[in-house]
The first five atom37 places (N, CA, C, CB, O) and aatype in JSON, in Angstrom:
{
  "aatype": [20, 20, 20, 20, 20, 20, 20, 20, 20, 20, 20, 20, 20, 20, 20, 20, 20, 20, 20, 20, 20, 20, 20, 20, 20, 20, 20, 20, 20, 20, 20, 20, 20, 20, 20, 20, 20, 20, 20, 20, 20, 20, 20, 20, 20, 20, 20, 20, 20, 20, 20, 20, 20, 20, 20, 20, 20, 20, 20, 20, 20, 20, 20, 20, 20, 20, 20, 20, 20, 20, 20],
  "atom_mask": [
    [1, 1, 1, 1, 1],
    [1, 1, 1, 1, 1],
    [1, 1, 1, 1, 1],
    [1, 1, 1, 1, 1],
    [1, 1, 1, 1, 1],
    [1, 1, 1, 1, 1],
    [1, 1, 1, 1, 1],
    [1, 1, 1, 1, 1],
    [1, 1, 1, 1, 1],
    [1, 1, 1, 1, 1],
    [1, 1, 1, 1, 1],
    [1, 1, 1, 1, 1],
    [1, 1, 1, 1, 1],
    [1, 1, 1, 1, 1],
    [1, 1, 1, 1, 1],
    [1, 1, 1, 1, 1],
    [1, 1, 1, 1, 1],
    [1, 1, 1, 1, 1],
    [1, 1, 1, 1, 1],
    [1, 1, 1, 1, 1],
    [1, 1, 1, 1, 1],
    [1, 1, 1, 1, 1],
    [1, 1, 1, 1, 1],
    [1, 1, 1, 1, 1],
    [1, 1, 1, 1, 1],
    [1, 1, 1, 1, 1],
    [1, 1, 1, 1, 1],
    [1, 1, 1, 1, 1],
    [1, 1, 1, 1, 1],
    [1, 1, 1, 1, 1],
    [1, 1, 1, 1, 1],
    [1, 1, 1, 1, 1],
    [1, 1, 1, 1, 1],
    [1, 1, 1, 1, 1],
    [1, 1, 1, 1, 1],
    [1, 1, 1, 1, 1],
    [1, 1, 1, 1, 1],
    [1, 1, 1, 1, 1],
    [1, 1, 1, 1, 1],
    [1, 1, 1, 1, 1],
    [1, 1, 1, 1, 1],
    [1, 1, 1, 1, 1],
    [1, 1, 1, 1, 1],
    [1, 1, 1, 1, 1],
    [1, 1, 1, 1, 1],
    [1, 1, 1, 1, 1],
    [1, 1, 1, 1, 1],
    [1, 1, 1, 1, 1],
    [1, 1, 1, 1, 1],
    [1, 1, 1, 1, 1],
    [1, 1, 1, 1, 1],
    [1, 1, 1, 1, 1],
    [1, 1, 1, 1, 1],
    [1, 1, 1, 1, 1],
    [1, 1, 1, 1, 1],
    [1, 1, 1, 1, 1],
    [1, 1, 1, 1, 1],
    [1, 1, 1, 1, 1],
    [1, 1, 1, 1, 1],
    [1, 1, 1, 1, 1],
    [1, 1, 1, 1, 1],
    [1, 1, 1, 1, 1],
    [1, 1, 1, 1, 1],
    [1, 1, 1, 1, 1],
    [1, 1, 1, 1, 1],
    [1, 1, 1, 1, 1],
    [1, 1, 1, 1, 1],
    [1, 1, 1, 1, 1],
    [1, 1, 1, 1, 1],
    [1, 1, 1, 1, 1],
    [1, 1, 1, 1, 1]
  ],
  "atom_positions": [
    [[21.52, 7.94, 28.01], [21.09, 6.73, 27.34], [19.58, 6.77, 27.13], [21.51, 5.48, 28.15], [18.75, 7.41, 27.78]],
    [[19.39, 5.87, 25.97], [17.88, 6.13, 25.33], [17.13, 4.95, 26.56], [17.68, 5.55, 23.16], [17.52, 3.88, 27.02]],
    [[16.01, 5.71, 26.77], [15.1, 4.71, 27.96], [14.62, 3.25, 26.17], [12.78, 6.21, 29.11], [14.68, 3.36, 24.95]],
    [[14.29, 2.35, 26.97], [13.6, 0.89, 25.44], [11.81, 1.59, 26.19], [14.18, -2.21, 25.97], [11.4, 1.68, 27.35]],
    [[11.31, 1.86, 25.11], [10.04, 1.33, 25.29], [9.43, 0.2, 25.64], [9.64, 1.46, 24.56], [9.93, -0.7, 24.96]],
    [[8.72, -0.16, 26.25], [8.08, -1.69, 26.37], [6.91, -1.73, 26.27], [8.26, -2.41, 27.53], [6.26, -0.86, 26.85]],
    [[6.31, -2.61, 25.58], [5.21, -3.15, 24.57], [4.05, -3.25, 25.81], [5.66, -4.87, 23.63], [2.91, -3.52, 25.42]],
    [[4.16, -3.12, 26.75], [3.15, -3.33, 28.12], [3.5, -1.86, 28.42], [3.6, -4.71, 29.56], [4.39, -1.12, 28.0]],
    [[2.12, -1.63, 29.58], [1.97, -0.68, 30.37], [2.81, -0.77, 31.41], [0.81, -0.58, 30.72], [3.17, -1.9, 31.75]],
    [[3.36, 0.56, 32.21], [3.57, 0.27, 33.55], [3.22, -0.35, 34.81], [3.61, 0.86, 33.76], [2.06, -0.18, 35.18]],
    [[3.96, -1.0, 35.52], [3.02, -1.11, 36.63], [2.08, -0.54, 37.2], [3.4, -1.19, 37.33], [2.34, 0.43, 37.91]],
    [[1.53, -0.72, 37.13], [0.3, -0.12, 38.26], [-0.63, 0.89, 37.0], [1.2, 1.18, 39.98], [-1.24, 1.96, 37.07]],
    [[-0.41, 0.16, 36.18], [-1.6, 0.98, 35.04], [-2.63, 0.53, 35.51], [-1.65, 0.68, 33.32], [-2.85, -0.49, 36.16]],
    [[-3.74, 1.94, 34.9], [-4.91, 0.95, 35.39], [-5.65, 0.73, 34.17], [-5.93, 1.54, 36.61], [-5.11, 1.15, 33.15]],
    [[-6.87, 0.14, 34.04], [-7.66, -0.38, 32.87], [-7.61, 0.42, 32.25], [-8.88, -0.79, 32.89], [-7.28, 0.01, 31.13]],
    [[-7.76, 1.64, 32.25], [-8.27, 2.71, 30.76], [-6.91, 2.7, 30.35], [-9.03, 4.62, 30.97], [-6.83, 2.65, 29.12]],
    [[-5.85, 2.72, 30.91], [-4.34, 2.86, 30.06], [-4.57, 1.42, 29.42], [-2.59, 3.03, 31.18], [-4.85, 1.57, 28.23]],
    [[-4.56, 0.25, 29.73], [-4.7, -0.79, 28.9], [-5.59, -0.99, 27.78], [-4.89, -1.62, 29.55], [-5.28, -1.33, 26.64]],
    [[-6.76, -0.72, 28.25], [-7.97, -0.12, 27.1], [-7.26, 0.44, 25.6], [-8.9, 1.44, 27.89], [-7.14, -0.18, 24.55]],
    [[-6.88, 1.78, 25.93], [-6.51, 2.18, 25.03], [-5.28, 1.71, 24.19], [-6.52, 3.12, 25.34], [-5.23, 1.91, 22.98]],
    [[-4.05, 0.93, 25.07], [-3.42, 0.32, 23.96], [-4.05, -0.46, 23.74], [-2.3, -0.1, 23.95], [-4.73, 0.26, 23.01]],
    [[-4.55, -1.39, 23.68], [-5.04, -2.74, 23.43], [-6.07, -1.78, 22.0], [-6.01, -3.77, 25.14], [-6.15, -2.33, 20.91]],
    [[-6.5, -0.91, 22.14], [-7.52, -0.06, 20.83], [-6.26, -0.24, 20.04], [-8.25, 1.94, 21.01], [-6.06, -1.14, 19.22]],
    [[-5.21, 0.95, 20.47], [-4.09, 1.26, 19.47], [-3.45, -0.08, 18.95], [-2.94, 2.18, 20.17], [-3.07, -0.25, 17.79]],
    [[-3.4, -0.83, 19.75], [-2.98, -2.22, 18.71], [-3.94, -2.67, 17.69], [-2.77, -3.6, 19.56], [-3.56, -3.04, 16.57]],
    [[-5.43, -2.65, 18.12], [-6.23, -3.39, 16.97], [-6.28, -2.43, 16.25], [-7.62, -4.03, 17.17], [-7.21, -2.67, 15.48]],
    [[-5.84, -1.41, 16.0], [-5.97, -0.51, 14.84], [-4.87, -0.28, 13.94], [-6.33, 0.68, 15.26], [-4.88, 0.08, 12.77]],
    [[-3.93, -0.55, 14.69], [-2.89, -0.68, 13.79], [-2.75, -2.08, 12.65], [-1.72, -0.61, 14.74], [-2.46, -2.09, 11.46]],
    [[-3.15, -3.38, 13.74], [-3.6, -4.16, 13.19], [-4.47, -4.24, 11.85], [-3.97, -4.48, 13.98], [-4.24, -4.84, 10.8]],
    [[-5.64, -3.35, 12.29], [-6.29, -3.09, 11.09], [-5.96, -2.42, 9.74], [-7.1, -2.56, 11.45], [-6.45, -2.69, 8.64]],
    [[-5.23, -1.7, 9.99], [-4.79, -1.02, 9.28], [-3.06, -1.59, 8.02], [-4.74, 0.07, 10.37], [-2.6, -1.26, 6.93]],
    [[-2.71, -2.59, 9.18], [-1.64, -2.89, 8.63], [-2.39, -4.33, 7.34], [-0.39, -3.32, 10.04], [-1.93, -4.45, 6.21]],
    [[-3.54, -5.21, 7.87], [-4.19, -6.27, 7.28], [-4.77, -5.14, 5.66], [-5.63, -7.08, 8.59], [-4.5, -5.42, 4.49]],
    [[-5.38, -4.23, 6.02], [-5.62, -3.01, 4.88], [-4.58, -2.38, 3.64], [-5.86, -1.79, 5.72], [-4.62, -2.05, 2.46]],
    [[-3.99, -2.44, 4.33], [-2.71, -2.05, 3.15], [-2.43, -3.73, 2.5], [-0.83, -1.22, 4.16], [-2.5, -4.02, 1.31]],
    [[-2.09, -4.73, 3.65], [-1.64, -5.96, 2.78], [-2.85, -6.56, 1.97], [-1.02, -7.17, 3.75], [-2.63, -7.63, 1.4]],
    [[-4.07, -5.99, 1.85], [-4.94, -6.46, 0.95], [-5.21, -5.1, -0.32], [-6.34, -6.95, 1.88], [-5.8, -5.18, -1.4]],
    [[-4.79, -4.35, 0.09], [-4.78, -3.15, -1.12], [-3.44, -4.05, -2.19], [-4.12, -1.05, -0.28], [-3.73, -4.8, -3.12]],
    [[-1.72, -3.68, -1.66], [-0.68, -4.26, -2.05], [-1.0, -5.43, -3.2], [-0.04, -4.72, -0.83], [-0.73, -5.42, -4.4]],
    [[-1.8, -6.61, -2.25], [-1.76, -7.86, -3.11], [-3.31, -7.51, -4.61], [-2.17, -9.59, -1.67], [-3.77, -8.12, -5.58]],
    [[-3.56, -6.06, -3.86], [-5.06, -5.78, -5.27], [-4.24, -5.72, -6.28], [-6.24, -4.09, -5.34], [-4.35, -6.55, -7.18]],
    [[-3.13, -4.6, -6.34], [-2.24, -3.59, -6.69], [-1.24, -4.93, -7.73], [-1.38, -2.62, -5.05], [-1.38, -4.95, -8.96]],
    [[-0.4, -5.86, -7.08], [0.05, -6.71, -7.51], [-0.67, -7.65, -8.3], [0.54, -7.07, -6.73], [-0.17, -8.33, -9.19]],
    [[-1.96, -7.68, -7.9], [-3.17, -8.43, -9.51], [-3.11, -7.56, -10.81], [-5.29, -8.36, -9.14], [-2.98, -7.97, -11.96]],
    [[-3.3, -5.63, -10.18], [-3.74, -5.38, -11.36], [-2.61, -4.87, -12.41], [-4.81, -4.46, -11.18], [-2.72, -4.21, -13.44]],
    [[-1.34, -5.48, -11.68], [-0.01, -4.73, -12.34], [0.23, -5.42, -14.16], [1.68, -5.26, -11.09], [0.76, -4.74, -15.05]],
    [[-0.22, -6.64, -14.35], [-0.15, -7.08, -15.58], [-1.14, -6.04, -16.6], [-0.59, -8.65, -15.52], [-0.74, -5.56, -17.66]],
    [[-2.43, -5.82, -16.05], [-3.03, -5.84, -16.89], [-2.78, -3.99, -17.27], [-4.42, -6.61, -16.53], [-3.12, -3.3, -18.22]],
    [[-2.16, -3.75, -16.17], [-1.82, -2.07, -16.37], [-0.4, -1.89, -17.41], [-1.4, -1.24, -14.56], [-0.36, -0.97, -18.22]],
    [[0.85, -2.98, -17.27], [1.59, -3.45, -18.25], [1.11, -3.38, -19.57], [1.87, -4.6, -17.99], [1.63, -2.86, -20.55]],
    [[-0.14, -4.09, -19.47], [-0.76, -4.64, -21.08], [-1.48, -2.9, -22.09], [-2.67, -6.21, -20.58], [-1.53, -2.54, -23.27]],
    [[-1.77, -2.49, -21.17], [-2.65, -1.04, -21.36], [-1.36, 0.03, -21.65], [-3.71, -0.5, -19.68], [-1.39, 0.87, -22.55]],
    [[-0.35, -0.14, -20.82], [0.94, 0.65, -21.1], [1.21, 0.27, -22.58], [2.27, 0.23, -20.05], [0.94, 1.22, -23.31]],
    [[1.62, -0.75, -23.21], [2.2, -0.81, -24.33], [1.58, -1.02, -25.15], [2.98, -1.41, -24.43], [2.06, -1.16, -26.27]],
    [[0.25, -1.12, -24.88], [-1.11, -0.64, -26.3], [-0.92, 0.7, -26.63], [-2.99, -0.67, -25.83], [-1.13, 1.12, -27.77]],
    [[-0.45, 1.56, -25.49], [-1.21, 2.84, -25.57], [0.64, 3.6, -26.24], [-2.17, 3.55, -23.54], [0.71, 4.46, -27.12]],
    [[1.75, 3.04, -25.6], [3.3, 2.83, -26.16], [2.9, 2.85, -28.06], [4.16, 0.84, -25.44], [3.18, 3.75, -28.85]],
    [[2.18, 1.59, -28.33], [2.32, 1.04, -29.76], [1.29, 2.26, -30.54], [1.68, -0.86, -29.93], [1.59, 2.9, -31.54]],
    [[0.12, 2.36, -29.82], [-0.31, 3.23, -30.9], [0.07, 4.86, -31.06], [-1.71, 3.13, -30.81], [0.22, 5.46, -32.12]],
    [[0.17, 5.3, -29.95], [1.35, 6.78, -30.04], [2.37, 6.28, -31.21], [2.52, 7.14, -28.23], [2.41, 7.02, -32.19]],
    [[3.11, 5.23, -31.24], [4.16, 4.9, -31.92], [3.3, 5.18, -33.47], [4.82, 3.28, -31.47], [3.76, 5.92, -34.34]],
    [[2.12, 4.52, -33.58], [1.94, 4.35, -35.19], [1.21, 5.38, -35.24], [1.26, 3.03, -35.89], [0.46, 5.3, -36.21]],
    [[1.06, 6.5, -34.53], [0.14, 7.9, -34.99], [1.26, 8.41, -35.45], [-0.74, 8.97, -33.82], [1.22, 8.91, -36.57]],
    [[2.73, 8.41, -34.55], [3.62, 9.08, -35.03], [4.29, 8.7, -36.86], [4.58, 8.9, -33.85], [4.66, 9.57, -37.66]],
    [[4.27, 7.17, -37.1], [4.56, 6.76, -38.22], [3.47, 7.48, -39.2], [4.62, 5.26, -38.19], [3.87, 8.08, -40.2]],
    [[2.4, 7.43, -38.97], [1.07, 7.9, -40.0], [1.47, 9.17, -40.06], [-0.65, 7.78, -39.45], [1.06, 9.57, -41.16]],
    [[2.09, 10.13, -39.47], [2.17, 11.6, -39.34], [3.09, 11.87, -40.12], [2.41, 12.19, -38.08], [2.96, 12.71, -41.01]],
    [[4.41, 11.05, -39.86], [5.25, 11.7, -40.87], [5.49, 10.46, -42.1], [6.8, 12.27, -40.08], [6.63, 10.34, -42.53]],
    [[4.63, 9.73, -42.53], [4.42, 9.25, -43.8], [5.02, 8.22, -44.0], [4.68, 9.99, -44.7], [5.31, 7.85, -45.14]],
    [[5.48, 7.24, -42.37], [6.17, 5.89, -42.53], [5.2, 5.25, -42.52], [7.14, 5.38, -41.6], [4.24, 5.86, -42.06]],
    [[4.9, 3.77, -42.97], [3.72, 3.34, -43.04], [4.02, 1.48, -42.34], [3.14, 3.63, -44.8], [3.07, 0.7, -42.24]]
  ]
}
């Protein structure tokens, strides 16, 4: 059977074992607040990357019409 991890140290840890999770948590922390502020950048700039997609869709489209003589 699988041992559960537990979110605390063992008994009888001493400070530097706590130290260091207590680091490994605020960094994960940090890291997890980092991505959810990249995500919500990402989710602002998704319209305007939409809008740039089908400019760039429409005019490929009318180079291709100009090329072969649809107008």
């Amino acid at each position: 059977m699988r041992e559960r991890l537990s979110p605390l140290p063992p008994r009888g840890a001493g400070p530097l074992t706590r130290s260091v999770l207590d680091y490994d948590d605020r960094k994960y922390q940090f890291m997890e607040q980092n991505l959810q502020r990249r995500m919500a950048g990402l989710k602002d700039k998704l319209p305007d990357i939409q809008k740039t997609l089908d400019t760039v869709r429409f005019l490929e489209l009318r180079k291709v019409r100009c090329i072969c003589g649809y107008r």
